[in-house]
N, C-alpha and C positions, 0 to 999 in steps of 0.2 A: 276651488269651488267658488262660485258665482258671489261676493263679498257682501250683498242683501238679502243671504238669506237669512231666514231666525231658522234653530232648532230646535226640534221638538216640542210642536206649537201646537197645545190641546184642541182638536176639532170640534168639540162638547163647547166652546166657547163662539163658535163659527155655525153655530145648527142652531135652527128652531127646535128642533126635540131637544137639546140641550145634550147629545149623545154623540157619544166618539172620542177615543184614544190619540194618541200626537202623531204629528206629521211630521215625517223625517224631516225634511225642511218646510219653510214658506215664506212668501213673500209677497206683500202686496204693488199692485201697478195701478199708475194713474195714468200712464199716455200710452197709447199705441203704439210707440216708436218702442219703449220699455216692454211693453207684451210681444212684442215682435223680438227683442233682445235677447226674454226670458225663453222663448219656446227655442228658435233659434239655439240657445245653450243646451236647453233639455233634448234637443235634436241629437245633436251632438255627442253628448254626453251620454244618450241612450237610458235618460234621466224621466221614471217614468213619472203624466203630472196630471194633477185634475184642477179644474179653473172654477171656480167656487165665487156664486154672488152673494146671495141672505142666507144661504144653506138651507132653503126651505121646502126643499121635493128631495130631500136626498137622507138617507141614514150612514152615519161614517158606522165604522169597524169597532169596537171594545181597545183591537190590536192597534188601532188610528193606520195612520197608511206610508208606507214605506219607499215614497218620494216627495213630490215638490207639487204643494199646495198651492195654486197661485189664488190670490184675492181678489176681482176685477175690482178696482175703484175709479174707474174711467166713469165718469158724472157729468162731462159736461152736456146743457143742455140750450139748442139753440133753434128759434123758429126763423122758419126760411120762406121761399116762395109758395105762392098757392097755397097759400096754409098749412105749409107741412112742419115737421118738427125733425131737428138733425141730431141725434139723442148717444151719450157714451152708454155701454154696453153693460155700464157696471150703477147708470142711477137708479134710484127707485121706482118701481113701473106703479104701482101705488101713488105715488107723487105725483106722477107723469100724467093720471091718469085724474088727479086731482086739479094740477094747475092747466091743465087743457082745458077742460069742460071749464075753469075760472075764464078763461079768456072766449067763452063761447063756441067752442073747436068740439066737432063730436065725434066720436068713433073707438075712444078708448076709457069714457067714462066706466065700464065693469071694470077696469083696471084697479079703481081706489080700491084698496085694503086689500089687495092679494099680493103677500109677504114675498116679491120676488125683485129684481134685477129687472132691467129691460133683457140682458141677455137672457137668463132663466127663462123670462116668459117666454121670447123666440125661440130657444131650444125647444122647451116643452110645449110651445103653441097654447099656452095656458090662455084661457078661458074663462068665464060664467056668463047666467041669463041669455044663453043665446050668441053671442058674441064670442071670437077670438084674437088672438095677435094679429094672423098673416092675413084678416080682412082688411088691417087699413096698412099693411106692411107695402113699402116699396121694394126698399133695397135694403142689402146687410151690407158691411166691411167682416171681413171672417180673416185673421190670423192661420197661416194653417200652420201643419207642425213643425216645416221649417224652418218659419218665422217669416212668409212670404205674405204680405198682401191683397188679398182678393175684392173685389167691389162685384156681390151678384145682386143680381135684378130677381124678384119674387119669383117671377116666369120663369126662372131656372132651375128653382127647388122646389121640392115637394115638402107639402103639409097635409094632414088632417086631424083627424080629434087626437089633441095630444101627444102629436106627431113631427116633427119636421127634419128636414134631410139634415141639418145640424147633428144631429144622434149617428150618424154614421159616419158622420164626419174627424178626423183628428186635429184637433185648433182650438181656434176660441173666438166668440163672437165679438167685435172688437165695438162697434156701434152699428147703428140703426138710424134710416128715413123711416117719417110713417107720413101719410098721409091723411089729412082731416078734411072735413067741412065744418062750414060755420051753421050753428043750430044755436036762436034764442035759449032753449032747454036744455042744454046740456049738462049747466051745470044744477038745473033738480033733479035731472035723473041720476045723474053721476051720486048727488046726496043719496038718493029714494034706495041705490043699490048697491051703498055702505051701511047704510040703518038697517037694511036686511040684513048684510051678513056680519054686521055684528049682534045680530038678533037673535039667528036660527045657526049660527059657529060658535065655538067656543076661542072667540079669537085672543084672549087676555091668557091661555095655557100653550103648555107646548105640546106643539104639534108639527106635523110637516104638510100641512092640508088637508084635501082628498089623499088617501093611501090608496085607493082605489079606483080604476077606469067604471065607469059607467058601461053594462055591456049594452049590444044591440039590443035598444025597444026596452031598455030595465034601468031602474036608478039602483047604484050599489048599497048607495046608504039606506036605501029601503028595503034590498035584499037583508041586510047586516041588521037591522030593526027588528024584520021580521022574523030573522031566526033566533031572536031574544038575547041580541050578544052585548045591547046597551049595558053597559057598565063592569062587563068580565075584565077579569084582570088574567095577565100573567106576569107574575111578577110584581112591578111598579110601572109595566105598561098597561094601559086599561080602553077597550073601547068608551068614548065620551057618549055621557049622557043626553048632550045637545043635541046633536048631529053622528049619527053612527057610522059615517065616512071617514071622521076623523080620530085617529088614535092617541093617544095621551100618554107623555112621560111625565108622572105624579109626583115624582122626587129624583132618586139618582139611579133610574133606571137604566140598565142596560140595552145593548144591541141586542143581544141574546133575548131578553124577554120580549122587546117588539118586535125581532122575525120569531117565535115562539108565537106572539097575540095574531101576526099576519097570518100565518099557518093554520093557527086557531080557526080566525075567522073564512077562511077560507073551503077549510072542511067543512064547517056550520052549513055553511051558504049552498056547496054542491050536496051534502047530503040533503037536504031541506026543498032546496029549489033546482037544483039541477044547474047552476051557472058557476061555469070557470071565472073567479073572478082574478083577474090579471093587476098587480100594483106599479101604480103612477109613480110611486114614487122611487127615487133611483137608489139599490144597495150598492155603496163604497166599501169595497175589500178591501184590505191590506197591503196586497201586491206581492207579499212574500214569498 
């Protein structure tokens, strides 16, 4: 067995919902060469693995998962030509989205305060006000599961709301170019649309963000309002009072109660309004 890994590494320690049982092994990566080693071994070994940045769009298992957890902690961060920015796959896209608009750079100001990874965001094409990842995205470095290195150019994947060919993919996003311009304002609006969302989020609780896509032409969290689900519980999951997008683990709540409250909300919403509403956020099995 691979001699860095840990065993039985509680995921509830690794998630913003603060939920999920241990993982057969884990181990975290700081270089490329290392994420390329680890999958490479998991290839291998037929070793199955999930690559895990803030844990914050994903709900682990009760049972935790029954392979190889990787960490990305690939951070480095370096501005290059044309104003672009050559970023590891594992800093914080919040940060990124901070210290940019600090040096007058626009394009990823929404970035500040959404609890994710530069990777995270790329995979899930995360988003607010308008704005997403793969508008000012150039290029990825992508790990695949061999442990081979790929260098693709945007043009070659597909994205859209919440979307990107990453999800089909078996790898891991290893780092990211983005591309900026230089805008006087950057860094007020970058403020203007962090004081919002720590305004109208309840961003100080656990959560995993939006739980839910937004459907065509409908906001979910105003489906989820409207059908009076603000503050239901099941369990010690509970829709939030703030914003009804976002679900709430109150204390030492289980996986079981938050796909219980999703399910919940779910029914609510189609008997009420008539919309499927589909969740953003990713359920991590067990693998057993």
């Amino acid at each position: 067995m691979y001699s860095n890994f840990t065993k039985s590494k509680l995921l509830s320690e690794h998630s913003t919902f603060g939920i999920g049982g241990a993982a057969r092994y884990f181990i975290e990566v700081k270089e490329i060469s290392e994420l390329q080693k680890v999958l490479h071994f998991c290839f291998s070994e037929k070793l199955p693995f999930f690559v895990l940045g803030k844990g914050s769009n994903c709900l682990f298992s009760d049972d935790g998962f029954d392979g190889l957890v990787i960490l990305n902690k690939i951070d480095f961060c370096h501005e290059i030509e044309n104003h672009g920015i050559y970023v590891g796959a594992g800093f914080s896209f919040s940060l990124l989205g901070m210290q940019t608009a600090r040096r007058g750079l626009s394009g990823l100001e929404f970035a500040a305060g959404i609890p994710a990874t530069v990777g995270g965001a790329i995979f899930m094409n995360a988003g607010a006000q308008g704005s997403d990842t793969q508008s000012v995205l150039s290029e990825v470095e992508f790990v695949d599961e061999k442990g081979e290195l790929h260098l693709l150019k945007k043009e070659e994947l597909e994205f859209s709301y919440r979307f990107s060919a990453f999800q089909k993919m078996k790898g891991a996003i290893a780092s990211a170019r983005f591309c900026l311009s230089p805008q006087e304002g950057a860094r007020k609006k970058q403020l203007e649309l962090l004081d919002y969302r720590i305004r109208t989020q309840p961003y100080h609780e656990k959560t995993a963000g939006c739980v839910f896509r937004n459907p065509v032409g409908a906001s979910a969290g105003l489906l989820i309002d409207n059908s009076g689900l603000k503050g239901v519980h099941c369990g010690l999951a509970k829709v939030s009072e703030m914003h009804a997008n976002f679900l709430v683990n109150t204390g030492t709540c289980t996986s079981k109660d938050m796909l219980e409250l999703i399910q919940l909300v779910q029914k609510k919403v189609k008997e009420q309004h008539g919309y499927d509403l589909e969740p953003e956020i990713r359920v991590i099995e067990c693998q057993r």
